[in-house]
N, C-alpha and C positions, 0 to 999 in steps of 0.2 A: 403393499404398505402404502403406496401413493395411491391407489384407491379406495383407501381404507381411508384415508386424509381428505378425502373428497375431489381429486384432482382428476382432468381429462386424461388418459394414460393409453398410447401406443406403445408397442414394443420393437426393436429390427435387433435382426444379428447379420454380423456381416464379416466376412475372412479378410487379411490382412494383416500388416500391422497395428496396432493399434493407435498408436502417436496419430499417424497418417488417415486413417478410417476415423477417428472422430474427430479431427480438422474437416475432412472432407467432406464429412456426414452434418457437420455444424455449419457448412457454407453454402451445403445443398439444402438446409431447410430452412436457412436463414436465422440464426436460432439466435436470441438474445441475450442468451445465459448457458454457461458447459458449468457444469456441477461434477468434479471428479474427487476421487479421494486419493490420501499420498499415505502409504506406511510411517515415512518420516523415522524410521528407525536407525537410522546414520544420520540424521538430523539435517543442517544446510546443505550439507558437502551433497548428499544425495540428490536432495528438490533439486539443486542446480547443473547433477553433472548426468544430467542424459535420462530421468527417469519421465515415465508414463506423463504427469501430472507437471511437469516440466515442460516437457515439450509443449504440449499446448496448453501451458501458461503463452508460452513464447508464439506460438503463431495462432493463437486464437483470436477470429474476425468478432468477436463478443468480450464479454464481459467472463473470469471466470470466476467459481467459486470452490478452491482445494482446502478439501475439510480433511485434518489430521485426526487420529485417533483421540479420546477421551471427549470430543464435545457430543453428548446428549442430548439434544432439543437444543434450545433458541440459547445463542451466546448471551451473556448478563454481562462481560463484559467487552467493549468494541475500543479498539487501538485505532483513530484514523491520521493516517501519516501521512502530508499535506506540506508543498513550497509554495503554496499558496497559484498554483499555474491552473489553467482551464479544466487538464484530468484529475486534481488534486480537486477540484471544485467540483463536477462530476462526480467522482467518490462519496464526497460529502452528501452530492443532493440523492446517488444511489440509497443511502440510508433513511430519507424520509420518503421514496417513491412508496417503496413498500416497508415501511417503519416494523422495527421490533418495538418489541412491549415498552411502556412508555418510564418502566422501571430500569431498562436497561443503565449502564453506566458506557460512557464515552468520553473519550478522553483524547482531543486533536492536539498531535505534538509536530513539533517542525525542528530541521537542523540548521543550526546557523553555519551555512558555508560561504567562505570568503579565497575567493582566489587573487591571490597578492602577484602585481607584477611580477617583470623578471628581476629587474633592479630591488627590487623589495621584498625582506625576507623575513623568517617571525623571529633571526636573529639579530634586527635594526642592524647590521652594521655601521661603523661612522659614514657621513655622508647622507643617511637615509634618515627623510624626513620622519619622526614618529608619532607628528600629527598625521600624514597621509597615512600609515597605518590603523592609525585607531578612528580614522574617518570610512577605512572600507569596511574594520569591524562593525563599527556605528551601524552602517550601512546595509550590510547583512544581519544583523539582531534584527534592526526595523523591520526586514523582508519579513524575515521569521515568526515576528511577534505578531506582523498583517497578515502572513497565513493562518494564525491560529484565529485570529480574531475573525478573518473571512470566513473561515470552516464554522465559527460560533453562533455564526449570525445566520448561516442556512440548519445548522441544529436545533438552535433554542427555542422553535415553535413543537418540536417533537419529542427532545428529549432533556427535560430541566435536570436532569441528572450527571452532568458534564465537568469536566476539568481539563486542565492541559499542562503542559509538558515541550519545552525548551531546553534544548540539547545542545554546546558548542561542540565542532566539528572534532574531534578528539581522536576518532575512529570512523569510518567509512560509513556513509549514514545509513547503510543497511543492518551494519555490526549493532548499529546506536535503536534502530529499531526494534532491533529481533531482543536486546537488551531490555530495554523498558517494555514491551510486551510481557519478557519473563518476568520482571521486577515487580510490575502493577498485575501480573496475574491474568490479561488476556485472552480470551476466550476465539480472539479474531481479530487479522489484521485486513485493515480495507485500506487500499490504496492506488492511485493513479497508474496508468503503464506510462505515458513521458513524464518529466519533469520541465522545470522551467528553461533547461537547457536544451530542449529540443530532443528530436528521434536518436543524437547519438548516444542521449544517457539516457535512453531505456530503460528505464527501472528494474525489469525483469534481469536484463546483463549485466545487473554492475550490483 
């Protein structure tokens, strides 16, 4: 089928586990891109607790790409989820290296997260200032609204097809993802492995 597409095409098979053999196979040839697929049949709980397409999500030296069942040809519609940080940025520009059709629909959404001191809580108690609260919310919408707008401004030469989506932090922003994906109908979600918090919020783990 990939020759039939027009593509240069080698073959290897190799014993092992599998998780393990194509990390190792993807390191050894240097490979830019792992293209695997996920049954997805237990839905989150599975992608996350141990399967094939999991795991090297999680230790892949590339970029991956885990195609669930139902999509047929070129996604029509693309989810990019974006805190506006360097791999969020990255994502974004992965979509016009090698651009889908120019029909596609995109849609860069962000989460507004705010971590409120320890003294400061989203129940103000007396004593607590509730302008400094509503200055870190401030503060975090801004983030949010500049990641969507920095995501729009590396799309809008490729795809005039675009809208977005702002999310206050309600549920764990992966919940809030995987949510509006189903809602807007989603064909693909692209998105960064860090976040603006650094390597301990791995995207992937959390």
């Amino acid at each position: 089928k990939l020759k039939a597409a027009g593509l240069a095409v080698d073959g290897v098979e190799r014993e092992g586990d599998p998780k393990s053999v194509i990390l190792d196979y993807a390191k050894e040839i240097r490979a830019s891109r792992i293209v695997v697929g996920s049954r997805g049949a237990s839905g989150v709980d599975r992608l996350l607790l141990g399967s094939v397409a999991a795991r090297v999500l999680r230790g892949a030296p590339c970029s991956v790409w885990i195609i669930r069942p139902g999509l047929t040809g070129l996604p029509r519609k693309v989810l990019l989820a974006t805190d506006g940080s360097e791999y969020s940025e990255q994502a974004a520009r992965s979509l016009t290296v090698h651009p889908l059709p120019p029909s596609t629909e995109v849609r860069a959404m962000s989460v507004v997260e705010y971590y409120l001191p320890p003294e400061v809580t989203l129940l103000q108690p007396p004593g607590v200032d509730p302008t400094r609260v509503n200055q870190i919310r401030e503060q975090a919408m801004a983030t949010a609204e500049d990641a969507v707008d920095g995501a729009n401004r590396i799309l809008e030469s490729t795809y005039p097809n675009r809208s977005q989506a702002i999310s206050v932090l309600l549920e764990k922003p992966a919940e809030l993802i995987v949510r509006e994906a189903k809602e807007w109908g989603a064909d693909w979600i692209t998105m960064g492995s860090h976040g603006r918090h650094g390597a301990a919020r791995f995207l992937v783990g959390s």
